[in-house]
C-alpha positions in Angstrom: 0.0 0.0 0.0 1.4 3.4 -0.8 1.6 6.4 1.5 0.4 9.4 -0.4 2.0 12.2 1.8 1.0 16.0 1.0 1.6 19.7 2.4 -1.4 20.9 3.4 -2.6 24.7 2.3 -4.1 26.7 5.1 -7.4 28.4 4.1 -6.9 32.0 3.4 -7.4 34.8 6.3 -8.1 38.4 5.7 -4.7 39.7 6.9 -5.2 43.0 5.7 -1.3 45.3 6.0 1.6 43.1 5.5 3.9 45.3 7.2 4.6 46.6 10.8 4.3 50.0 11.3 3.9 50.4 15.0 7.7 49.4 15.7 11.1 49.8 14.2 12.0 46.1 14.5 15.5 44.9 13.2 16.9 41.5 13.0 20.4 41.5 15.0 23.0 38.4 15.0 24.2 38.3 18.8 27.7 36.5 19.5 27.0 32.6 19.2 25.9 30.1 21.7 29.0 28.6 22.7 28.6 24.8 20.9 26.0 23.8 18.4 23.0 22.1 20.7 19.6 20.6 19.6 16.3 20.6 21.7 17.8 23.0 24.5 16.0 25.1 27.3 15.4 28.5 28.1 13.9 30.9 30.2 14.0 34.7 30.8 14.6 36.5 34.3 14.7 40.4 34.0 17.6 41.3 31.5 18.9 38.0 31.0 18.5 34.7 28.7 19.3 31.4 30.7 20.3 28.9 28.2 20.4 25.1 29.5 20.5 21.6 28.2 19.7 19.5 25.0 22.2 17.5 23.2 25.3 18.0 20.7 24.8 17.7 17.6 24.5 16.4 14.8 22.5 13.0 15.4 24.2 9.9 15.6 21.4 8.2 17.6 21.1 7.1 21.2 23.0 7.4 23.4 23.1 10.9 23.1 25.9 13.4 24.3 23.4 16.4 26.7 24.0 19.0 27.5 24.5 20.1 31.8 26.0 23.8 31.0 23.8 26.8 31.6 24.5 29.9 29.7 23.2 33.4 31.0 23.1 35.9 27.5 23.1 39.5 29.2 20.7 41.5 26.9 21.8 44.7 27.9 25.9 43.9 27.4 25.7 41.2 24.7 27.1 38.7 26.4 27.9 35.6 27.4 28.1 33.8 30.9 28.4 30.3 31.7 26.6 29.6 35.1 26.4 26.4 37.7 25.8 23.4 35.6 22.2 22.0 36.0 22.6 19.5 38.8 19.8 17.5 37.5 19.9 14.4 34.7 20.9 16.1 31.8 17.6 16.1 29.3 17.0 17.7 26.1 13.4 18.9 25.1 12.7 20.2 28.9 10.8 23.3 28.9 11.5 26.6 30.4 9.0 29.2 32.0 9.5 32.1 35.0 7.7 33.4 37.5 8.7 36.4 39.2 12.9 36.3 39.8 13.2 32.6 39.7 13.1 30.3 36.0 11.9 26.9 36.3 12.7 24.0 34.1 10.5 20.9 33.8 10.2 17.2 31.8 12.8 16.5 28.5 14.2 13.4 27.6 17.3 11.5 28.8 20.6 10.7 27.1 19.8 7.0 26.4 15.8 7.3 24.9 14.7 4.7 25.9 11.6 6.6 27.6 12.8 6.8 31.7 13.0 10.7 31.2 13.1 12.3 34.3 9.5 13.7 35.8 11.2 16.8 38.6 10.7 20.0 38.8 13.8 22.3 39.5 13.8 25.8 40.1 16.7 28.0 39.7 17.9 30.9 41.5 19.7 33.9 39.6 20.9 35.7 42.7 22.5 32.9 44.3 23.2 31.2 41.0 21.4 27.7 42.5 19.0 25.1 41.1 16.2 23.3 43.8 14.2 20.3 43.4 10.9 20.6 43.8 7.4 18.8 43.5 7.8 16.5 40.8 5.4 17.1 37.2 2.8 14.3 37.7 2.1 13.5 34.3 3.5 11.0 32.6 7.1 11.7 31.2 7.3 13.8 28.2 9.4 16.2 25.9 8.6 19.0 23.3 5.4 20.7 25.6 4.5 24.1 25.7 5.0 25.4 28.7 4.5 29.0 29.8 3.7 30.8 32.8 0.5 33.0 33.6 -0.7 35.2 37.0 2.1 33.7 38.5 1.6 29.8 37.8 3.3 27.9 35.7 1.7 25.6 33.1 2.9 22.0 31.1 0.3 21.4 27.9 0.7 18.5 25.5 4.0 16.8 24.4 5.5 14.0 23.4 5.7 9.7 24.3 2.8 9.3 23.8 1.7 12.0 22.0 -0.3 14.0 25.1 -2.8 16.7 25.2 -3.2 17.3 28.7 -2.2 19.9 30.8 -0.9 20.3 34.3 -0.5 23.7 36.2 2.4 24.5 39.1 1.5 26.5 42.3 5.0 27.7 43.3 3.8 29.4 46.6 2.4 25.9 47.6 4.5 23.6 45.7 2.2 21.9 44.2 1.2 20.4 40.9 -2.8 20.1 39.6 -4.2 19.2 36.4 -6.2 21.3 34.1 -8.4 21.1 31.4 -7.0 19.5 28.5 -6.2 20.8 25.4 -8.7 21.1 23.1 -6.9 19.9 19.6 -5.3 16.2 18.6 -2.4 15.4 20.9 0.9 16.6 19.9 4.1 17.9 20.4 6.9 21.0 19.4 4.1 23.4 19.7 4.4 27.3 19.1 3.2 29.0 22.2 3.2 32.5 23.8 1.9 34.7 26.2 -0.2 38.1 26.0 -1.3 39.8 29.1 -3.4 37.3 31.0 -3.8 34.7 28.3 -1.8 31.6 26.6 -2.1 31.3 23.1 -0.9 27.8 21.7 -1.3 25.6 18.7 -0.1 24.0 15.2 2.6 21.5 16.2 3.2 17.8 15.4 0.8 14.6 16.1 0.4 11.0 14.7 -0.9 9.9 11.4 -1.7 6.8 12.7 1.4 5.3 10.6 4.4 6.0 12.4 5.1 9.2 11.1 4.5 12.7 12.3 1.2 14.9 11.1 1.7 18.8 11.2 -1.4 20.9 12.7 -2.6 24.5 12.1 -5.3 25.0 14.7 -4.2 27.5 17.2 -6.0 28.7 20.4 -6.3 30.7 23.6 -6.3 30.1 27.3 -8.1 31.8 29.6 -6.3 30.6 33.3 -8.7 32.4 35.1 -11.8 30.0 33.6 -9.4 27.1 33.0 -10.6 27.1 29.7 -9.9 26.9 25.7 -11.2 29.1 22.8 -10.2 28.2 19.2 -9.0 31.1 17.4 -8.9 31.8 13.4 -5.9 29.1 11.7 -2.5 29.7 11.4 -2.4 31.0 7.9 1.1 29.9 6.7 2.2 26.0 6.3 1.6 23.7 9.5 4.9 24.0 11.1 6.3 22.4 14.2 9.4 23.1 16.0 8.9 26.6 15.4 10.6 29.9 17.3 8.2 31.9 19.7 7.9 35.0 21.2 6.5 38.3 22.2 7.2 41.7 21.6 4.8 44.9 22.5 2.3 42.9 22.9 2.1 40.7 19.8 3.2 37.5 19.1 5.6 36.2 16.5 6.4 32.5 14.9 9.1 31.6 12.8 10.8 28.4 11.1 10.0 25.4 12.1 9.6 21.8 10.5 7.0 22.2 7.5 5.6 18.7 5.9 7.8 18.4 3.1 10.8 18.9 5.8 9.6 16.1 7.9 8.5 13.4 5.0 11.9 14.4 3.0 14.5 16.4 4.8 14.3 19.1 2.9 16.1 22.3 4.6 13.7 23.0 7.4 11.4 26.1 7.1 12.3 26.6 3.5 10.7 30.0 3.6 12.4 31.0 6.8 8.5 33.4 7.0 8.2 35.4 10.3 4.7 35.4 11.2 2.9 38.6 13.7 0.2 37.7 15.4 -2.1 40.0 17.0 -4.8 39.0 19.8 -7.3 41.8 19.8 -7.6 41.3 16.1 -6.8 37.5 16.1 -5.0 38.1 12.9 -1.7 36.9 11.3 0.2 38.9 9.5 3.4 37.7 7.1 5.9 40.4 8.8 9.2 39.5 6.9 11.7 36.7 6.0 14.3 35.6 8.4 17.8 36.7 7.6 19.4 33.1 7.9 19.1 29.4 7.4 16.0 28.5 9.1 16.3 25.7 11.8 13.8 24.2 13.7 14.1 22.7 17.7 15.9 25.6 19.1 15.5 28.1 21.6 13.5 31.1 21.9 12.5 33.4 24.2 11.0 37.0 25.1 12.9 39.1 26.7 13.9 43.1 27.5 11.2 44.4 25.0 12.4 41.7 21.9 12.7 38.4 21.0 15.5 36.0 21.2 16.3 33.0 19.2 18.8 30.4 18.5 20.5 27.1 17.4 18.7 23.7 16.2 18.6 21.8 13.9 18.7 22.7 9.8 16.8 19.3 8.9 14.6 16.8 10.1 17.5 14.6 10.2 20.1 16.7 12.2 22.7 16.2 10.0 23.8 19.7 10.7 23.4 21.8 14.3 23.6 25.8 14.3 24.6 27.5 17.2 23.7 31.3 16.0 22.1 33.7 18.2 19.6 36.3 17.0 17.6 38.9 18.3 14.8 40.5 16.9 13.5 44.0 18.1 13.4 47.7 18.5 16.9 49.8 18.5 19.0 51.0 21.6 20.2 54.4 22.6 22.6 55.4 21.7 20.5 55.6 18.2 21.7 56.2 14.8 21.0 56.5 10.8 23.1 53.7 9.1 21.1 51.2 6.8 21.5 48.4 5.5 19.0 47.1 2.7 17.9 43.8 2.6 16.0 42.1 -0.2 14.6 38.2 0.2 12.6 37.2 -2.5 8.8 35.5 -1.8 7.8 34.8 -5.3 8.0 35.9 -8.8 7.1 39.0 -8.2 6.5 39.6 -4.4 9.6 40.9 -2.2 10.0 41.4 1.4 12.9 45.0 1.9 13.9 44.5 5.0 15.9 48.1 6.4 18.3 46.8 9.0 20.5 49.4 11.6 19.8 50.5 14.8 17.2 53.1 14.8 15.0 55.0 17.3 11.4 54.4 17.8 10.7 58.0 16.1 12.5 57.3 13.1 10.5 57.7 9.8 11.9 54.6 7.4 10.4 55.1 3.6 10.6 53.1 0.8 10.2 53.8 -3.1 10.2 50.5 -5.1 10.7 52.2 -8.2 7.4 51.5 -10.0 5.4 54.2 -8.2 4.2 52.6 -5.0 5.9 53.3 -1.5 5.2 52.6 2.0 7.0 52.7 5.1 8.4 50.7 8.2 11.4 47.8 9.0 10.0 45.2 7.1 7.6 45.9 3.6 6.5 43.5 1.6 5.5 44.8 -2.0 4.4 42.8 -5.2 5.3 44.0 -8.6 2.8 43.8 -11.3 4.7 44.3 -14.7 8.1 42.8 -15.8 11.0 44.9 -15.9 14.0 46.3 -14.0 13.3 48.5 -10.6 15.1 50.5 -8.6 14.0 50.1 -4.9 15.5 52.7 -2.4 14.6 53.3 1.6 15.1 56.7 3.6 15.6 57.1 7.2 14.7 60.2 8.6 14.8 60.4 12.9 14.0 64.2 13.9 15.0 63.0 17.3 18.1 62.2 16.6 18.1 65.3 13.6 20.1 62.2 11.4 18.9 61.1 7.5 20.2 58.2 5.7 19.4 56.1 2.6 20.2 52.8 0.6 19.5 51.3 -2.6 19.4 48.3 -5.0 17.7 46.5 -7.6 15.4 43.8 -8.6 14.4 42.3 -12.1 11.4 41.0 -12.3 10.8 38.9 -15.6 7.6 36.8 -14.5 4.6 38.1 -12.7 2.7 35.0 -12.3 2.7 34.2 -8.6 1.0 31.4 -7.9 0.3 28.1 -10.0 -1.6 25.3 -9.2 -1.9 21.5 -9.9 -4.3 18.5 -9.1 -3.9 15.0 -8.0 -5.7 12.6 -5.9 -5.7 9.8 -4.3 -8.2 7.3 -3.4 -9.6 4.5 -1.3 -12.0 2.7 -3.2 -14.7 5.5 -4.3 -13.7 8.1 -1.8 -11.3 11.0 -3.5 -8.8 13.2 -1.5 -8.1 16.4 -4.4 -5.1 17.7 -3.3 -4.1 20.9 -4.6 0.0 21.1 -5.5 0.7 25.4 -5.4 3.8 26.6 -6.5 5.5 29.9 -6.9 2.3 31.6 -5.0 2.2 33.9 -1.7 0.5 32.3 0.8 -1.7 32.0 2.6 -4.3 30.9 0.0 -7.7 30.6 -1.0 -9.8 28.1 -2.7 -12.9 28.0 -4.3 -14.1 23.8 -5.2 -16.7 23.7 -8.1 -18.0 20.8 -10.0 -19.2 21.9 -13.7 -22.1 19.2 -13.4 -23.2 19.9 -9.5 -24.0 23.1 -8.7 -24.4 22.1 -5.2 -21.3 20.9 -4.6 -18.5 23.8 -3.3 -15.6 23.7 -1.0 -13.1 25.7 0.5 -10.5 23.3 2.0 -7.3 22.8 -0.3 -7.9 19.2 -0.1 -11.5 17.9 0.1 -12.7 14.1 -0.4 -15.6 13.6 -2.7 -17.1 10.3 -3.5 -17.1 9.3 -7.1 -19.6 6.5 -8.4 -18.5 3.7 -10.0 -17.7 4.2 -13.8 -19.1 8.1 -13.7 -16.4 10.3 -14.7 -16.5 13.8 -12.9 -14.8 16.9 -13.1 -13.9 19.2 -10.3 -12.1 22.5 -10.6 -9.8 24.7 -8.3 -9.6 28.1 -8.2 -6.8 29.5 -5.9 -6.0 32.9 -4.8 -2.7 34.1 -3.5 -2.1 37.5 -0.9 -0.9 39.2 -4.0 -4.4 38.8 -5.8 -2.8 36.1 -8.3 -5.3 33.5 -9.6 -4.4 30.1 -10.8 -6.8 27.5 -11.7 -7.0 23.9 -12.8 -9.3 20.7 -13.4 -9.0 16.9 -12.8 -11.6 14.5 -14.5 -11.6 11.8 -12.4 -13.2 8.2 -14.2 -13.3 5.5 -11.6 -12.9 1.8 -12.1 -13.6 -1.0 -10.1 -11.6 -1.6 -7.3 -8.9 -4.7 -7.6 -6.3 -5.3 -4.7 -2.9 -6.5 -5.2 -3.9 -10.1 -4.0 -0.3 -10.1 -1.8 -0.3 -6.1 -1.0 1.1 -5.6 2.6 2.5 -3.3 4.5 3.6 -3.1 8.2 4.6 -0.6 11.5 6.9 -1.1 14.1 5.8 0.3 17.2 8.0 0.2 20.9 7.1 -2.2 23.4 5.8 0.4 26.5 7.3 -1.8 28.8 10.6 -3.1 27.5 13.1 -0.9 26.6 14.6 -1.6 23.0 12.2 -4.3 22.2 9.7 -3.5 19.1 7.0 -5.2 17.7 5.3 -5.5 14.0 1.5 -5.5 13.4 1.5 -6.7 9.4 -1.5 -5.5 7.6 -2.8 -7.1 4.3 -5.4 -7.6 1.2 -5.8 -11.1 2.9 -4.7 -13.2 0.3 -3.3 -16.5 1.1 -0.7 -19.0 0.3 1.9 -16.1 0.6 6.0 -16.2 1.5 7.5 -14.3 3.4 10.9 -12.6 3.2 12.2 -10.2 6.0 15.5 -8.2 5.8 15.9 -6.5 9.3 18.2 -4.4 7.8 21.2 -5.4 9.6 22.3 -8.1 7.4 19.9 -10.2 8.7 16.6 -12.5 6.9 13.9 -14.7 7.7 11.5 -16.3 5.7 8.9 -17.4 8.9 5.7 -15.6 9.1 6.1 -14.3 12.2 9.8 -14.1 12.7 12.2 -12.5 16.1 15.3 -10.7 15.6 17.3 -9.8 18.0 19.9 -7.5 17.3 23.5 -7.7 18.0 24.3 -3.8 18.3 21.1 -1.4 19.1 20.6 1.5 16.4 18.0 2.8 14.0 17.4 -0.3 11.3 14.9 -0.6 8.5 12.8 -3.4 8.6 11.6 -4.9 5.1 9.1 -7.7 3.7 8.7 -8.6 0.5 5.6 -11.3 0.0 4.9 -13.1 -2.6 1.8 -15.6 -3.7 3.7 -17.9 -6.2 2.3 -17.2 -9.1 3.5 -13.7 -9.9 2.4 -11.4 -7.0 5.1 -10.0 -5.5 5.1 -6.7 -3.4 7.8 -5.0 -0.5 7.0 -2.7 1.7 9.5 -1.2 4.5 9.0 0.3 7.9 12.1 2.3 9.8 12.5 2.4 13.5 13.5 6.2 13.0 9.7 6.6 12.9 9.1 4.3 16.6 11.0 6.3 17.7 8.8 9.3 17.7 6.5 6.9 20.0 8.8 6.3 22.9 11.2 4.2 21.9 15.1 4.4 21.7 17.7 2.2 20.1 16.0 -1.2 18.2 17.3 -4.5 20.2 14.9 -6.7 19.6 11.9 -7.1 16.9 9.0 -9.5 16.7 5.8 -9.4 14.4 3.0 -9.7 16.7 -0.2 -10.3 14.6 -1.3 -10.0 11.3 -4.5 -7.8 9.9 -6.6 -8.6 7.0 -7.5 -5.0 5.4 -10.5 -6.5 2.6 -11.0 -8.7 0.2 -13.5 -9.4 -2.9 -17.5 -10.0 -2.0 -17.4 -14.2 -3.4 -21.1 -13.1 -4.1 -21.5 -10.2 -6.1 -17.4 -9.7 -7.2 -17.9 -6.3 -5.6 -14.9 -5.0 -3.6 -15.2 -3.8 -0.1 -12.5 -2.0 1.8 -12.0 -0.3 4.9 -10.3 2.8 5.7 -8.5 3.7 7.6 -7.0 0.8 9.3 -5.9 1.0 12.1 -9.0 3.4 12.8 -9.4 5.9 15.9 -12.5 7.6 15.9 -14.3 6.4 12.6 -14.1 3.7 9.8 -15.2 4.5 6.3 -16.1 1.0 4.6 -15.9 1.8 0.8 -18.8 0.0 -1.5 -18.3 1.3 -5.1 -21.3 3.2 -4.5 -23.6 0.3 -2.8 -25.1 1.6 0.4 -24.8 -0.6 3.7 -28.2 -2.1 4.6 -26.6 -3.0 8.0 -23.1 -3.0 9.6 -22.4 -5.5 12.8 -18.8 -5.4 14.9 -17.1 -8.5 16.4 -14.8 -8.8 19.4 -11.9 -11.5 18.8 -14.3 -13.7 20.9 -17.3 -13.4 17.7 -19.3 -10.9 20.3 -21.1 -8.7 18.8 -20.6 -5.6 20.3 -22.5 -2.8 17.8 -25.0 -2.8 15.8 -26.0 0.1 12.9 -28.4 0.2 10.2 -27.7 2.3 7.3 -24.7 4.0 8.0 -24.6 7.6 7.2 -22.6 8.1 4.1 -21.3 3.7 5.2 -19.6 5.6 8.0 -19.4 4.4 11.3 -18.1 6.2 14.9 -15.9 3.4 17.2 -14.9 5.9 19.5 -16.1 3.6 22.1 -14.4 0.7 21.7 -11.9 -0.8 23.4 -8.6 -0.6 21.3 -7.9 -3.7 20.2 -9.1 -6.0 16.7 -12.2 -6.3 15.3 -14.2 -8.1 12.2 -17.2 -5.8 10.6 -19.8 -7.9 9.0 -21.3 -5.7 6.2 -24.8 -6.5 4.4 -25.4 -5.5 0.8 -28.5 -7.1 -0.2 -28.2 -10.1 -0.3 -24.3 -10.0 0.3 -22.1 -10.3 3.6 -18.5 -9.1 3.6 -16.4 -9.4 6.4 -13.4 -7.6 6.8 -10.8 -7.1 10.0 -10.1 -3.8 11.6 -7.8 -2.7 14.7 -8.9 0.3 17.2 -6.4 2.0 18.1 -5.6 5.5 20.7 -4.0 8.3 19.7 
C-alpha cells in the first residue's frame, strides 16, 4: 500500500497590512551560543536569557551526548556567561518558563531514549546562582510541551511519548502540581506557544498519522487561566509548522521556522521560507511580517525578553545532520541611536519581495521606501508585489527628527515573471472516496480556494484538499480556483473516471511500534489484502533474513534499522513494503534491540457473491471507519470482538460511516450486508 503524503494549504485569512508599522524592529545576529545544541531550554529573568540543556549535535542516535551547562546571555551587554551546571539528569526537550525572579525547568528526555526521562521540577535561582528540586510534574514523562507561565503559575500542555494533550499547572507558593483542562486539539508535540497579558495562546505542532510518522497541525488557540478554559481562534495562515521559534514583543506574538511537511517526509532544509509570522490577539490576525535573515532551523531556543525576541541554534533538517549554534535577536533599536542602513531584499515569489531596512534606529524614526514602479510605504520590514516585468530601482530613507540624522540605501530587482501562484491537481483514493489535493507553486500564501463541480452546482468547498465520492464508472470533473495575498489566480481541473476496485492479491504493508514496557524491544503489526498462500521474506536491515511468518530478531548492536518484507503468492504477485524504526521512535522508543511481528490484519478482500470489492479505511481506525462499496449503500453493519461478540450494531450508516470511539482498542471483524451479500473484513482500534 502506498503512502500518499501531502503539504497541506491553510485556508486564506483576511490579513489585511503586511507590514509593521507600530515598531522599528530589526533582526540582529548576537555572538554565538557557545557549541551547536539541539532541543535546548530557556527561560528569561529580568535582562537575561538562561540557556540550559539539550544534546550535541549532529545526530548519531542514542545514546546521546546532553547538555549540563547553563548559559546566561546579558541582553543589555551582549554577552555571554556560563553559570552552575544544571545539577539535574541532563535532558534535552525540557521546557522553560518564569515566575517572578526565579526560572523553572521541567520534563525532557534522557541521554539513552529509551523513555525513563526524568519527571522533577527544578527551580533555579539567579541571585545565588542555585538550582532546587521541587514537586515533581505528575504527568507521565514527556518532551517537546509548551509550557508557559501565567498570573504567576506555571503551566505544562501536551508533548511528546505518547503523543499528550493534557495539561498540568504548578503553584509555586504551595508547591504543588494540579491538572487542568485538556487541550482542546489532537495530541501533539513542538508546539508554538506565547503569552499576551493574562492569556496563553498555543497551537499548530506535530501529532500521529496513525502510521508511524508525524502529522503537522494549524489549529491555534487561547487560554483563559482564570476560567481554566480553551477558545479556538482563526488558523495559522502559513504551512503547519512544528518546531517553530516563539515570542512576544509589544504585545504581539511572533512565529518563525520550524519543521513544515515536506521537511519532515523528506528532509528538505527545514522552514524553507524562513516566513516570520505577527500575530495579533485583539484582532486574532496573522500577519506575514518578513523573511528571516538566515538558514532556518527548527528545535531551538527562543524566548522573550527586555522588549524583543530571542532566538537560536537547532537543527537545519529533520535529520540533524547539521546543528547551528547562531544567536539572533529580533527588536526595537538601543540608545545610543543612529541612521546607518542596510538594505535587505529576500525574494517570496516571482514578483513579491519582502525590503527588510536593518540598523539600529530609534522608535521616532521615519523609514520610507520607493520601489521604483510608483508605489511606497514605510516601516522595517515591507513586503511589495510588482505587477509588470522589468528592472526596478528600490531605495529606503531614514529620517529620525529626534536624533536630527537622515540616511538612505539602494538596490535592484528584475522581475521577468509576474505569475505568482500556479496550481496543480492529483488525488488519491480508497475505493470510491477521492482526496483532491491541490500542489501550489511559486504563490504567496496564505491561499484561498474555491471547489466547483461543472455538473453539480451544489457541490462547493473551500478546504485545499477535500474528499468527494465518485460513483463507479461516472467520470467527474472538479475544478480549483486559488487565490494568493498578492491577488494572483491560478486555476485547474482533474476528471476523475473511476474503475472498479482490484487489490494487489499479496499487497502488505507493516509498523513497528516500541514495546511500552521493554526498553529496546519493538514489535510488527503486518497489515494485508488477505490473500493466502503467501511467502515471506524479511530483511531486518542489519544483514539479517527470515522467511517465517512471524519471525524474532534480536539485534547484536542497538541503532535505528529498517525493517523490510517482500511477499509473494507464487504465481507472480510479489510486493515490498519497509518500515524504519527512525519513525518508533517518535513513540517512545530508543535504540532497536529486539523485533518480533505480533499479529497480522486482514485490510478486505473481494465479495465471493456479487465480485464487488469492499474495503475499509482507515485501518488501524481511531474515531471512525469508512467502509468503501463502489457506491452500494450498507443495509446493515455488525462489529465483532476477537471472541465473535457482537458488540454494535448500525443500520444504514450515514454516508457507510461508522463512529468506534467507544471501543476498546484492540481488533475487530465488521460484517457488512449488501442485499443479499455479507462481507467481512478485520479492523484494529487504536488510541491516539
Amino acid at each position: 500500500m502506498n503512502n500518499v503524503h501531502k503539504l497541506l494549504l491553510i485556508p486564506f485569512l483576511l490579513l489585511g497590512s503586511l507590514i509593521s508599522r507600530s515598531q522599528n524592529l530589526t533582526w540582529t545576529q548576537e555572538p554565538s551560543y557557545h557549541a551547536t545544541v539541539f532541543s535546548n531550554s530557556s527561560f528569561a529573568i529580568g535582562n537575561d536569557v538562561y540557556v540550559m540543556g539539550g544534546y550535541y549535535g549532529p545526530y548519531t542516535g542514542y545514546p546521546a551526548t546532553m547538555e549540563h551547562q547553563v548559559w546566561d546571555f546579558n541582553t543589555t551587554t551582549n554577552t555571554w556567561t556560563r553559570k552552575a551546571d544544571f545539577p539535574g539528569e541532563a535532558t534535552y526537550g525540557a521546557k522553560g518558563f518564569t515566575i517572578g525572579s526565579y526560572g523553572y525547568l521541567v520534563s525532557g528526555w534522557d541521554s539513552t531514549g529509551s523513555g525513563s526521562g526524568p519527571n522533577k521540577t527544578w527551580q533555579y535561582d539567579p541571585t545565588n546562582d542555585t538550582w532546587t528540586a521541587k514537586a515533581a510534574f505528575p504527568g507521565p514523562t514527556r518532551y517537546t510541551t509548551a509550557t508557559f507561565a501565567v498570573a504567576g503559575k506555571g503551566y505544562v500542555a501536551c508533548g511528546f511519548s505518547p503523543y499528550n494533550h493534557d495539561v498540568y499547572c504548578y503553584d509555586p507558593v504551595n508547591n504543588t502540581w494540579t491538572q487542568k483542562a485538556n487541550f482542546p486539539g489532537t495530541p501533539r508535540q513542538d508546539l508554538p506557544y506565547f503569552v499576551i497579558g493574562n492569556y496563553a495562546y498555543v497551537g499548530m505542532g506535530a501529532t500521529s498519522n496513525n502510521m508511524g510518522g508525524y502529522f503537522l497541525e494549524s489549529d491555534f488557540y487561547k487560554y483563559d487561566p482564570s476560567t481554566d478554559t480553551w477558545t479556538r481562534l482563526g488558523n495559522f495562515p502559513g504551512d503547519a509548522i512544528s518546531g517553530a521559534f516563539s515570542f512576544v514583543i509589544n504585545g504581539e506574538g511572533y512565529v518563525l521556522n520550524g519543521n513544515n511537511q515536506n521537511s519532515v517526509l523528506y528532509n528538505t532544509p527545514v522552514g524553507s521560507s524562513r516566513k516570520v509570522w505577527k500575530y495579533v490577539p485583539s484582532t486574532d490576525t496573522w500577519t506575514l511580517w518578513g523573511i528571516f535573515p538566515d538558514l532556518a532551523t527548527f528545535g531551538g531556543m527562543s524566548a522573550s525578553c527586555n522588549g524583543a525576541g530571542y532566538m537560536g541554534q537547532g537543527g537545519y533538517n529533520f535529520a540533524l545532520s547539521a546543528i547551528a549554534s547562531y544567536f539572533y535577536r529580533l527588536g526595537p533599536g538601543t540608545a545610543p541611536y543612529s541612521c546607518n542602513i542596510v538594505l535587505k531584499k529576500y525574494q517570496i515569489s516571482n514578483a513579491v519581495y519582502n525590503f527588510q531596512a536593518n540598523g539600529n534606529f530609534s522608535p521616532t524614526a521615519e523609514i520610507t521606501w520607493d520601489f521604483g514602479d510608483g508605489h511606497t510605504d514605510v516601516g522595517t520590514s515591507v513586503i511589495h508585489n510588482y505587477t509588470a516585468v522589468g528592472s526596478y530601482t528600490v531605495s529606503v530613507s531614514v529620517n529620525d527628527t529626534a536624533s536630527t540624522c537622515t540616511n538612505s540605501a539602494t538596490d535592484s530587482v528584475v522581475i521577468s515573471n509576474i505569475n505568482n501562484c500556479s496550481v496543480a491537481l492529483q488525488n488519491t483514493n480508497y475505493g470510491t472516496l477521492y482526496t483532491l489535493s491541490t500542489i501550489v507553486t511559486n504563490g504567496a500564501g496564505p491561499y484561498h480556494y474555491e471547489w466547483s463541480n461543472p455538473a453539480d452546482s451544489t457541490f462547493t468547498s473551500t478546504s485545499p484538499d477535500p474528499i468527494v465520492t465518485i460513483p463507479y464508472n461516472t467520470p467527474t470533473t472538479y475544478c480549483v480556483s486559488v487565490t494568493d495575498t498578492s491577488g494572483c489566480v491560478a486555476t485547474a481541473c482533474t476528471t476523475i473516471a473511476d474503475s472498479q476496485i482490484v487489490y494487489t492479491p499479496c499487497q502488505i504493508y507493516l509498523v513497528v511500534y516500541p514495546d511500552p514496557n521493554v526498553p529496546g524491544a519493538y514489535y510488527s503489526v503486518l497489515y494485508t489484502t488477505g490473500a493466502g498462500n503467501l511467502t515471506y521474506l524479511w530483511d531486518f536491515g542489519d544483514g539479517s533474513t527470515s522467511n517465517v511468518e512471524f519471525p524474532t530478531h534480536t539485534y547484536t548492536t542497538p541503532g535505528n534499522y529498517t525493517v523490510c518484507l517482500t511477499v509473494s503468492d507464487g504465481v507472480g504477485c510479489s510486493f515490498t513494503f519497509c518500515d524504519s524504526a527512525f519513525y518508533a521512535y517518535k513513540y517512545g522508543g530508543g535504540p532497536m534491540q529486539k523485533f518480533s511481528v505480533a499479529s497480522q490484519v486482514t485490510l478486505g478482500f473481494h465479495d465471493v457473491n456479487n465480485d464487488k470489492a469492499v474495503s475499509l479505511y482507515p485501518n488501524p481506525a481511531n474515531k471512525e471507519i469508512s467502509i468503501i462499496t463502489n457506491g452500494q449503500k450498507i443495509d446493515n453493519a455488525t462489529i465483532y470482538n476477537i471472541h465473535g461478540q457482537a458488540v454494535s450494531s448500525i443500520d444504514s450508516p450515514s454516508q457507510n460511516k461508522i463512529n468506534i470511539e467507544a471501543l476498546p482498542d484492540g481488533v475487530y471483524m465488521i460484517e457488512v450486508k449488501i442485499k443479499d451479500a455479507v462481507s467481512r473484513i478485520k479492523f484494529a482500534k487504536v488510541s491516539k
